[in-house]
C-alpha positions as CSV (number, residue, x, y, z in Angstrom):
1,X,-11.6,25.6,51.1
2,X,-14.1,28.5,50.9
3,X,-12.1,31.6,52.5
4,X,-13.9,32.6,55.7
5,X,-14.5,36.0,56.7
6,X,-15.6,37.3,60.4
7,X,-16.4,40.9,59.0
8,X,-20.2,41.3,59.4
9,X,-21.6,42.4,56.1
10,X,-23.8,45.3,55.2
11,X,-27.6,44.0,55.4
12,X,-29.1,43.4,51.9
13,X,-31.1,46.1,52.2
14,X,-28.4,48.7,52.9
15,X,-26.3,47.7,50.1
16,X,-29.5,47.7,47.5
17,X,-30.6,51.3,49.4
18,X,-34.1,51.1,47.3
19,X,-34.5,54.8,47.5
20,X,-31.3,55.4,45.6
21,X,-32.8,52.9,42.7
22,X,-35.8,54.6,42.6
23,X,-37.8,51.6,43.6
24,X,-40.9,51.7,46.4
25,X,-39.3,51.3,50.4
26,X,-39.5,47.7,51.5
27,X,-42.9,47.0,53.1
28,X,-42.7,45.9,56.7
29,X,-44.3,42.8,57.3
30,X,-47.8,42.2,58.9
31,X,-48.5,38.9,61.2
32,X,-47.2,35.5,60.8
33,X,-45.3,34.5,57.6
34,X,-47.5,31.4,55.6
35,X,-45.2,28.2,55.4
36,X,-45.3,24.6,55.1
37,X,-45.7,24.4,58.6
38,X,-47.6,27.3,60.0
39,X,-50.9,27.7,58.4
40,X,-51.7,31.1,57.5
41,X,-54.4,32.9,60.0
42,X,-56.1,34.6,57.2
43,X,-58.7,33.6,55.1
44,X,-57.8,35.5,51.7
45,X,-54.0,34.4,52.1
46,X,-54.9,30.3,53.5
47,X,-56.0,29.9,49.6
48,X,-52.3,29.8,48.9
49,X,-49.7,27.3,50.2
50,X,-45.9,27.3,49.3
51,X,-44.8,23.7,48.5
52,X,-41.1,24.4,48.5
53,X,-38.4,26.9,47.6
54,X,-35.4,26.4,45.9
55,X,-32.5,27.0,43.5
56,X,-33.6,26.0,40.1
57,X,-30.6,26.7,37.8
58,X,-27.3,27.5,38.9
59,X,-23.9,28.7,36.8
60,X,-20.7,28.7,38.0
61,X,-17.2,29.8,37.1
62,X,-14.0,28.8,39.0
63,X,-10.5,30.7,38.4
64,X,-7.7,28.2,38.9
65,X,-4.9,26.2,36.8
66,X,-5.5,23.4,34.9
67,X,-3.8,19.9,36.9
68,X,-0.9,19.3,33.7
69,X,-1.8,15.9,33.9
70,X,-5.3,16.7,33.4
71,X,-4.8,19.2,30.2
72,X,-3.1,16.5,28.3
73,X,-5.6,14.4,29.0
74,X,-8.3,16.0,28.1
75,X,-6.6,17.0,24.9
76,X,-6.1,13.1,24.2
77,X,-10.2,12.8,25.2
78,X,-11.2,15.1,22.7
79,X,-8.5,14.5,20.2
80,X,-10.7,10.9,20.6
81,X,-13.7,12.1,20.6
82,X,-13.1,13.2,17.0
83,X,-12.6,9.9,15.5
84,X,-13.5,8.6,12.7
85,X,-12.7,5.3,14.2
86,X,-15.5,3.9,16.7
87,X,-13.2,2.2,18.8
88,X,-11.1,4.9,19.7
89,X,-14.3,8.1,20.1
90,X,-15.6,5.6,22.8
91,X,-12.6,5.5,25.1
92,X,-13.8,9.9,25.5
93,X,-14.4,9.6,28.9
94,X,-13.6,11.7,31.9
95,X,-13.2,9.8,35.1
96,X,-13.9,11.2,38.8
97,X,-15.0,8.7,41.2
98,X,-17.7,6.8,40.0
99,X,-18.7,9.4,37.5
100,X,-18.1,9.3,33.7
101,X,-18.3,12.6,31.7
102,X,-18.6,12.6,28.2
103,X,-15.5,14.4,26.2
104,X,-17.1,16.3,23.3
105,X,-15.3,16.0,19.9
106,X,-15.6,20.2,20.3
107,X,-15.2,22.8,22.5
108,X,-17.7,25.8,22.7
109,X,-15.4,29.1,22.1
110,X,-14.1,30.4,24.0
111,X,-13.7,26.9,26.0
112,X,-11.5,24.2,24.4
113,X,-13.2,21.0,26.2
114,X,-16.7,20.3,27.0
115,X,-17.7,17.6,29.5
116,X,-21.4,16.6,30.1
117,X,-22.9,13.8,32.2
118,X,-26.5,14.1,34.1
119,X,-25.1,16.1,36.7
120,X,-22.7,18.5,35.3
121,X,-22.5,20.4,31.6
122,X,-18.3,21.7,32.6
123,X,-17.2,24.3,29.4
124,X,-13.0,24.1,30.2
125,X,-10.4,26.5,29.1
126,X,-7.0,25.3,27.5
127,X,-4.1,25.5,30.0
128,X,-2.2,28.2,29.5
129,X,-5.5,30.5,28.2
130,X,-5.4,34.1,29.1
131,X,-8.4,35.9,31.0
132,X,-10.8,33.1,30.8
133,X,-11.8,31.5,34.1
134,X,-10.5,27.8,34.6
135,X,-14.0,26.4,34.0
136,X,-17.9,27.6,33.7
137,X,-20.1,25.0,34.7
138,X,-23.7,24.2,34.9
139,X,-25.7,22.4,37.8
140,X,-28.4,20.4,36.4
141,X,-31.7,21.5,37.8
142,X,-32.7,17.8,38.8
143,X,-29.4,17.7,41.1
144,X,-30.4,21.0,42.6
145,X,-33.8,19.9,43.7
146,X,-32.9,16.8,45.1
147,X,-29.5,17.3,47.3
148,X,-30.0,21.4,47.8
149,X,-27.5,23.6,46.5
150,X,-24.7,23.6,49.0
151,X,-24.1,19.6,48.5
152,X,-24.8,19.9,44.9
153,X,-21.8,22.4,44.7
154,X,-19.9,20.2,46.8
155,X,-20.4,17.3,44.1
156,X,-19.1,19.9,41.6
157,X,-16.0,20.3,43.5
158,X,-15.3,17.4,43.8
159,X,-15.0,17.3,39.9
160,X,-13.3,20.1,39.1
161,X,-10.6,19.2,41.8
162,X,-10.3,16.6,39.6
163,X,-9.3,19.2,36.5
164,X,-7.1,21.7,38.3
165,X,-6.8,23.7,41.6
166,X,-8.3,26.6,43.0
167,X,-7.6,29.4,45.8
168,X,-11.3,31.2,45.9
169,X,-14.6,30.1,45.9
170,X,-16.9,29.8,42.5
171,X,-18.3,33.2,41.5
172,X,-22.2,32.9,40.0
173,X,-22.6,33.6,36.3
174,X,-26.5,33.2,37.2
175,X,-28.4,32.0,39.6
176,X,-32.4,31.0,39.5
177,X,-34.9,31.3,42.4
178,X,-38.3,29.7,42.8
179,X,-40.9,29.2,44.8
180,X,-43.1,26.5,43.9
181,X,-47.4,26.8,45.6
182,X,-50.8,26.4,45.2
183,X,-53.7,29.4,45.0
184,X,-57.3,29.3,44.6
185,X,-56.8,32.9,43.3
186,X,-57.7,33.1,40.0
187,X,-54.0,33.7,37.8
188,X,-55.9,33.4,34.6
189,X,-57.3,36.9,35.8
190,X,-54.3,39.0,36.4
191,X,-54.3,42.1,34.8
192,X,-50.9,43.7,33.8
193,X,-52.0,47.0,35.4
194,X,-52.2,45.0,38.5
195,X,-48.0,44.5,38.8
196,X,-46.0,47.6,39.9
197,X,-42.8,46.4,38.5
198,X,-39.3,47.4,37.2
199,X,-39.4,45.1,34.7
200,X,-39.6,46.4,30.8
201,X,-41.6,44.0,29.1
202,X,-44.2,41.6,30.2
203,X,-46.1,38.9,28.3
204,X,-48.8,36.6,28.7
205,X,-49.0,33.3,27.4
206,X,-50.8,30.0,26.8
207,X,-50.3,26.7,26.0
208,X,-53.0,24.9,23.6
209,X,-55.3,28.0,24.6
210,X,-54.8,27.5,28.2
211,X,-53.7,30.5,30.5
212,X,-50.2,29.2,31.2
213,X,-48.3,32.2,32.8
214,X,-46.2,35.6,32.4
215,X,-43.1,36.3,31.7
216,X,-41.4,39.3,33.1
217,X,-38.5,41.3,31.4
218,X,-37.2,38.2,29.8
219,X,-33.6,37.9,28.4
220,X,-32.5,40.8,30.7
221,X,-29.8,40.7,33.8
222,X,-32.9,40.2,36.6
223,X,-36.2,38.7,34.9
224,X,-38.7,36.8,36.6
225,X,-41.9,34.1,35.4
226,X,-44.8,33.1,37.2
227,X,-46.0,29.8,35.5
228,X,-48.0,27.0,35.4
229,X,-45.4,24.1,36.5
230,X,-47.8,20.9,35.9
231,X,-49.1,21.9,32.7
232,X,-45.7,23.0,31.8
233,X,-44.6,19.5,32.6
234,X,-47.0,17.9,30.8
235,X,-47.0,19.9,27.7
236,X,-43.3,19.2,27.5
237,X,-43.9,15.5,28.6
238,X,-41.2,16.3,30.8
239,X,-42.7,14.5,34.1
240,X,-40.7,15.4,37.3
241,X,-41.6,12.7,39.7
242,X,-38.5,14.6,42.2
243,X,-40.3,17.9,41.9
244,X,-43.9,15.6,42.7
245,X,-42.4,13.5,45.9
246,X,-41.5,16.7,47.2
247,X,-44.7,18.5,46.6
248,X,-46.7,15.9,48.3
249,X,-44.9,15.9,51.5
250,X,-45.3,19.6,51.5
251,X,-49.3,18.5,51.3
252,X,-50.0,18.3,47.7
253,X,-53.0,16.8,46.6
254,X,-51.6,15.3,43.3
255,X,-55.3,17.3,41.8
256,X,-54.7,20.9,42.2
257,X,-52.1,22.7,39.9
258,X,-48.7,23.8,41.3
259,X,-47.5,27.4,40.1
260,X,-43.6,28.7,40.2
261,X,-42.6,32.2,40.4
262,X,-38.6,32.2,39.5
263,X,-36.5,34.9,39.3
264,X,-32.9,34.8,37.4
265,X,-30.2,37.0,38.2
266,X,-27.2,37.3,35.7
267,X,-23.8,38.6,36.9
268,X,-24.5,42.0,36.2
269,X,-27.5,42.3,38.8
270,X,-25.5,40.2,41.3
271,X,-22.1,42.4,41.1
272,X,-24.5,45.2,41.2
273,X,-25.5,43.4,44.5
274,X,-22.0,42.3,45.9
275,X,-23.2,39.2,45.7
276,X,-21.0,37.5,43.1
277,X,-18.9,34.8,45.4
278,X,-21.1,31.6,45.4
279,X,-20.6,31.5,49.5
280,X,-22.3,35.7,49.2
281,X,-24.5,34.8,46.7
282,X,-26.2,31.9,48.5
283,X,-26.7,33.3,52.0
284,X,-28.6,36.4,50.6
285,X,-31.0,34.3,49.1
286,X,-33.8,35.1,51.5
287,X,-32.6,38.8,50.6
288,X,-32.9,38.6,46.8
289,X,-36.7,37.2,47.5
290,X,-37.7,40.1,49.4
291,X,-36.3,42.4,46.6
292,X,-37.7,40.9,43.8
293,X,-41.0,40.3,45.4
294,X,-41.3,44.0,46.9
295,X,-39.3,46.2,44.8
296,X,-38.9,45.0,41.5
297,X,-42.2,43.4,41.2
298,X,-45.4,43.5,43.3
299,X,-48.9,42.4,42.7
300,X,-51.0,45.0,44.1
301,X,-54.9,45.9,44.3
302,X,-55.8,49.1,42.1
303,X,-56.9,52.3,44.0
304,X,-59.7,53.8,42.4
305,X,-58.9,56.6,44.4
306,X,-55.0,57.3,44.3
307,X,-53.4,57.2,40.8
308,X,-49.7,56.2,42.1
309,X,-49.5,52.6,41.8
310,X,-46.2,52.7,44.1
311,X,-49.0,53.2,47.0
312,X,-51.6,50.6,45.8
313,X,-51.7,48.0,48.6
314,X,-50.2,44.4,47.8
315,X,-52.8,41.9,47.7
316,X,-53.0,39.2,49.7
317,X,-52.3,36.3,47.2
318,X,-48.3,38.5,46.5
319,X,-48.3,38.9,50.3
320,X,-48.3,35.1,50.0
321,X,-45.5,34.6,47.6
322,X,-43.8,37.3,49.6
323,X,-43.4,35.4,52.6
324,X,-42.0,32.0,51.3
325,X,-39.4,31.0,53.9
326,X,-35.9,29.8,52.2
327,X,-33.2,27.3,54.4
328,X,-30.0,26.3,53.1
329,X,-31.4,23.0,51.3
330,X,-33.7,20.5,51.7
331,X,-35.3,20.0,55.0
332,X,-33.9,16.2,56.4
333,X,-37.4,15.0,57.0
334,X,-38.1,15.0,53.4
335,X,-37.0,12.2,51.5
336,X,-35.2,12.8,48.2
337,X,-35.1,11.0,44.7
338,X,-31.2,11.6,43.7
339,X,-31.2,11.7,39.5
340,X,-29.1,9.3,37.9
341,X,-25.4,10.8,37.0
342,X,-25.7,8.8,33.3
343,X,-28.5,10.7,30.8
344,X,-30.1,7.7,29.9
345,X,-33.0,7.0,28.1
346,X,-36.7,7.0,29.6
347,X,-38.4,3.5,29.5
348,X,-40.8,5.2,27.2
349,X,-38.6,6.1,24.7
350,X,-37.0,2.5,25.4
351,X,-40.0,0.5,24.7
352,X,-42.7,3.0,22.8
353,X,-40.4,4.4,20.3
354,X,-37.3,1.7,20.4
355,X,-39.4,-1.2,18.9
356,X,-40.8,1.4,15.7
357,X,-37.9,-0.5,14.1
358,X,-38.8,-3.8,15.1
359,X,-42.7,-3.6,14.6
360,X,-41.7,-2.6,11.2
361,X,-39.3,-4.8,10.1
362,X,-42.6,-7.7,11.1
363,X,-44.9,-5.8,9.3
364,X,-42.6,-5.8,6.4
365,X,-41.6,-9.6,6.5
366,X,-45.0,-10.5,7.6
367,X,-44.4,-11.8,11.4
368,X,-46.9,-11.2,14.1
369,X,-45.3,-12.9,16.8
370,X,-43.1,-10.7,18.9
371,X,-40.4,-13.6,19.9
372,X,-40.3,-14.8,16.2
373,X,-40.0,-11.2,14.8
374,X,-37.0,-10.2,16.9
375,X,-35.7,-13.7,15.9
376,X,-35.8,-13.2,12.6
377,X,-34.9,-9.4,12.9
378,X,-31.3,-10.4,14.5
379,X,-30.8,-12.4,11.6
380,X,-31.2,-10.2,9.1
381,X,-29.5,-7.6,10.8
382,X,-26.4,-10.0,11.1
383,X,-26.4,-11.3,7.5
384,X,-26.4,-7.2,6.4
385,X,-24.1,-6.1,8.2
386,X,-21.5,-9.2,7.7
387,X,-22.3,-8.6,4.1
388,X,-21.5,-5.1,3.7
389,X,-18.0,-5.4,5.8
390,X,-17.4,-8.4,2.8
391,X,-18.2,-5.8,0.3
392,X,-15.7,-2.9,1.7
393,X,-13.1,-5.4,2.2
394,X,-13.4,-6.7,-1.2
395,X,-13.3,-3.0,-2.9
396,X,-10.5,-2.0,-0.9
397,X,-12.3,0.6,1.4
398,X,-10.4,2.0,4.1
399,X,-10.2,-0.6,7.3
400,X,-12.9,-0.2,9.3
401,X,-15.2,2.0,6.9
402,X,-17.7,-1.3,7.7
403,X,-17.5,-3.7,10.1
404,X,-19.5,-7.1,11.1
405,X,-22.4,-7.4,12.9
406,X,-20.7,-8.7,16.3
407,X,-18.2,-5.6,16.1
408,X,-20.6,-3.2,14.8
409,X,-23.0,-3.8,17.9
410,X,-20.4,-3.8,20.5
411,X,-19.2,-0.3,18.8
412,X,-23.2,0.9,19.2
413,X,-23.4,-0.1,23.2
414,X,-19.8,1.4,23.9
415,X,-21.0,4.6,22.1
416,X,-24.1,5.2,23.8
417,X,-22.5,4.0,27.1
418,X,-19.9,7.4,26.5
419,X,-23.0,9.2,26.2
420,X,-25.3,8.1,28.3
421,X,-22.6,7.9,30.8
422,X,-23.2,4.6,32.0
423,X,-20.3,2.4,32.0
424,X,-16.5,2.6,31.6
425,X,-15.2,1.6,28.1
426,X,-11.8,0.0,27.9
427,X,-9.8,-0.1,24.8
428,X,-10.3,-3.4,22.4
429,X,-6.8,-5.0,23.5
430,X,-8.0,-4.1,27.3
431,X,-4.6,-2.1,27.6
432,X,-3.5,1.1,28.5
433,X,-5.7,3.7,27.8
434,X,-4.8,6.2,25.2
435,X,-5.0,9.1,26.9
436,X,-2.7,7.5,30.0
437,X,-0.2,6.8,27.1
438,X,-0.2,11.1,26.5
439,X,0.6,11.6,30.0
440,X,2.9,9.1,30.1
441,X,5.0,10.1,26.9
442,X,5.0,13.8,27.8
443,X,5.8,13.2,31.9
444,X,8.5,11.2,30.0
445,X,9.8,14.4,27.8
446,X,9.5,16.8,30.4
447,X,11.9,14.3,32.4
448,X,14.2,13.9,29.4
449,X,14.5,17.9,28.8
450,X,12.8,18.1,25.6
C-alpha cells in the first residue's frame, strides 16, 4: 500500500521558485488551452493538434527484503541459467501469474539477478546486500502507452511482491514525458536563436538528409528532444501500431507526420524537485510540463527591437505544446492494443528472414518447390545431427556435448521459449523443478539447525 498523506503540498511552482533559479517567471496563460477536444480559437495555433500525452519511459527502484524463498530461488535460476547443459539453462524461469521472466546467466553489478520479459527489465540485489535498493526496474515503453502508468506500475507490483516485501512506495530513477502532435509550422526552420533555454548543448539532426529533430542538453539530469516520431519509426523499422491506433482516435490522418517533444528527468532534477516518490512524482506531471515548457525551454519569436530573449514573446506554435492537457492514463473511450508479455519475434523476421536458411539450402541442392525443399531440408537436418551425436559418443566426448536431432530441436523451442517468454518449460523427467528442490533442501536445514 502506497502511504497516504492528508498534508496539502507546496504547489509546484512554490517549491521550483523560478526566480531563485534564475529562470524567466511562469507566463500566465492566455484563452482556451488547445486539446483533443476543444479546438483551438486561433488561427496560427489550429495548425497544431496534440494527439496524446504520456509517460514514455519509466525507472523505478523499490527498498524492501528479498522473500527467502525467493533469493534461493533465484540463485538456483541463475545458477541454471549458466549451464552448459541445455536441459537444465531452460528450466531459468521466473514465475508470477501467468508471466514468465527470463533468469539471466548474469547479473549487472551491482545487481546479482536480472529478469526480463516484454513488460518488465527487473536488475535484483542479493539478499542480505548493503545500501542497494531491493530492485531497479524498467517499464517497457509499449506497456506505458497502452494501460497508462498507474496500472502499468500496478502490473510491476504485482511482480515484485512476488520477490520480496516492501513498506514505501517506488522512488523514480527517471521518468520521461511526451507529448505527441501535429504542426503545419515549419520545424525544418527552427533556428537555435529562436529557443530561450537552460539547456547546455543543443543539436540538430537528420536522418538520410531529412530534418529529423533537436536534441536538447542530452545525457544531462533534465534534457529534452523534439522529433520526428514517424520517420523515426520508420528509419528504425520499428512500426508502433499502439502509438498509431491511438493517434487516429485523437484524429490522425494516417498522412501527416506526428512530432514528440519528451523531456527526461533523472533523480537528481526530481529530488531537486521533491518529487522522488512515484505517488509525488506522477501527480506533478502537469507541473513538470509547465516547467519545462516555460522555464527551461521556450520557443519564442525574435525582437528586433529588445535584445533580452527572456522578454521575446513565445510563439504560438510553443504556446501550443505548452498547453497539452495530461490525466492520470489513458482516456476509457480509447481503445488500447496491450503488448504481448513474451518478446517474441515479428512475423517479418519469422518469415522474411527465417526461411534465408531454407531458400538456401534449395538453392544449394537444387529444389524449387517450397513443400519438397522443407521435405528434403528436415531430412538432412536429421541425418546431421544424428550423425554427429554418433561421432561424440563414439570419441568419448563429454555426455551431451551433441545430441540427436529429436532432442536437439526440443532443446532449441524450450530455449527460445525461456526467452521469448512464451511458455513454461518443465524439466525432462516432468519432476520437481530444480529450483523447488533448493528451497526445499534449505527450508529443510534451517528446520534441522544447520
Amino acid at each position: 500500500m502506497h502511504p497516504n498523506s492528508d498534508t496539502p503540498k507546496d504547489s509546484f511552482e512554490k517549491r521550483v521558485d523560478p526566480a531563485q533559479q534564475g529562470l524567466p517567471p511562469f507566463e500566465d496563460d492566455k484563452g482556451t488551452k488547445p486539446s483533443n477536444t476543444v479546438p483551438p480559437t486561433s488561427i496560427n495555433q489550429s495548425s497544431t493538434r496534440i494527439l496524446r500525452t504520456g509517460v514514455d519511459s519509466l525507472y523505478l527502484s523499490y527498498q524492501g527484503d528479498m522473500h527467502a524463498d525467493a533469493a534461493i530461488r533465484l540463485s538456483e535460476l541463475k545458477h541454471l541459467a549458466q549451464s552448459d547443459k541445455g536441459s537444465d539453462a531452460v528450466l531459468a524461469q521466473f514465475k508470477v501469474g501467468d508471466q514468465l521472466l527470463e533468469v539471466l546467466g548474469h547479473g549487472r553489478p551491482p545487481y546479482t539477478y536480472v529478469l526480463v520479459d516484454g513488460w518488465f527489465r527487473l536488475e535484483v540485489a542479493k539478499e542480505d546486500a548493503v545500501r542497494l535498493p531491493m530492485a531497479y526496474c524498467k517499464i517497457a515503453s509499449s506497456l506505458l502507452t497502452a494501460m497508462g502508468h498507474d496500472s502499468a506500475v500496478d502490473a510491476l507490483n504485482n511482480v515484485i511482491s512476488a520477490i520480496g516485501s516492501t513498506d514505501s512506495q517506488p522512488n523514480v530513477s527517471r521518468i520521461d514525458i511526451c507529448a505527441d502532435f501535429t504542426t503545419d509550422h515549419p520545424l525544418d526552420q527552427l533556428a537555435e536563436r529562436e529557443f530561450v533555454t537552460k539547456a547546455r548543448s543543443f543539436s540538430r539532426h537528420t536522418v538520410a538528409r531529412e530534418f529529423s529533430g533537436f536534441s536538447f542538453s542530452a545525457g544531462s539530469p533534465t534534457s529534452g528532444r523534439l522529433y520526428n516520431k514517424t520517420l523515426e519509426m520508420v528509419s528504425k523499422n520499428r512500426p508502433r501500431p499502439d502509438l498509431e491506433l491511438q493517434w487516429r482516435q485523437s484524429g490522425w490522418d494516417g498522412v501527416q507526420d506526428v512530432w514528440r517533444l519528451e523531456f527526461q528527468f533523472r533523480r537528481e532534477t526530481l529530488a531537486a524537485f521533491k518529487l522522488v516518490p512515484y505517488k509525488d512524482a506522477v501527480s506533478a506531471l502537469p507541473d513538470l510540463w509547465k516547467y519545462a515548457t516555460r522555464n527551461w525551454i521556450r520557443h519564442t519569436l525574435p525582437s528586433s527591437t529588445d535584445d533580452t530573449q527572456s522578454r521575446w514573446s513565445t510563439s504560438p506554435f510553443w504556446k501550443s505544446i505548452q498547453g497539452a492537457e495530461w490525466d492520470e492514463g489513458i482516456p476509457n473511450s480509447m481503445s488500447r492494443t496491450y503488448p504481448d508479455k513474451g518478446r517474441t519475434p515479428s512475423d517479418k523476421f519469422l518469415f522474411v528472414n527465417g526461411l534465408s536458411t531454407l531458400t538456401s539450402f534449395a538453392a544449394k541442392e537444387g529444389y524449387i518447390n517450397a513443400g519438397e525443399a522443407m521435405e528434403a531440408y528436415l531430412e538432412a537436418a536429421r541425418e546431421f545431427h544424428d550423425n554427429r551425436s554418433g561421432e561424440s559418443a563414439a570419441k568419448g566426448r563429454k555426455k551431451g556435448a551433441d545430441v540427436d536431432f529429436a532432442e536437439y530441436f526440443r532443446q532449441k523451442i524450450e530455449s527460445k521459449r525461456r526467452s521469448y517468454n512464451t511458455a513454461e518449460n518443465r524439466p525432462l523427467d516432468d519432476g520437481v523443478h530444480p529450483a523447488d528442490k533448493a528451497v526445499a533442501r534449505e527450508y529443510k536445514k534451517r528446520s534441522d539447525g544447520e
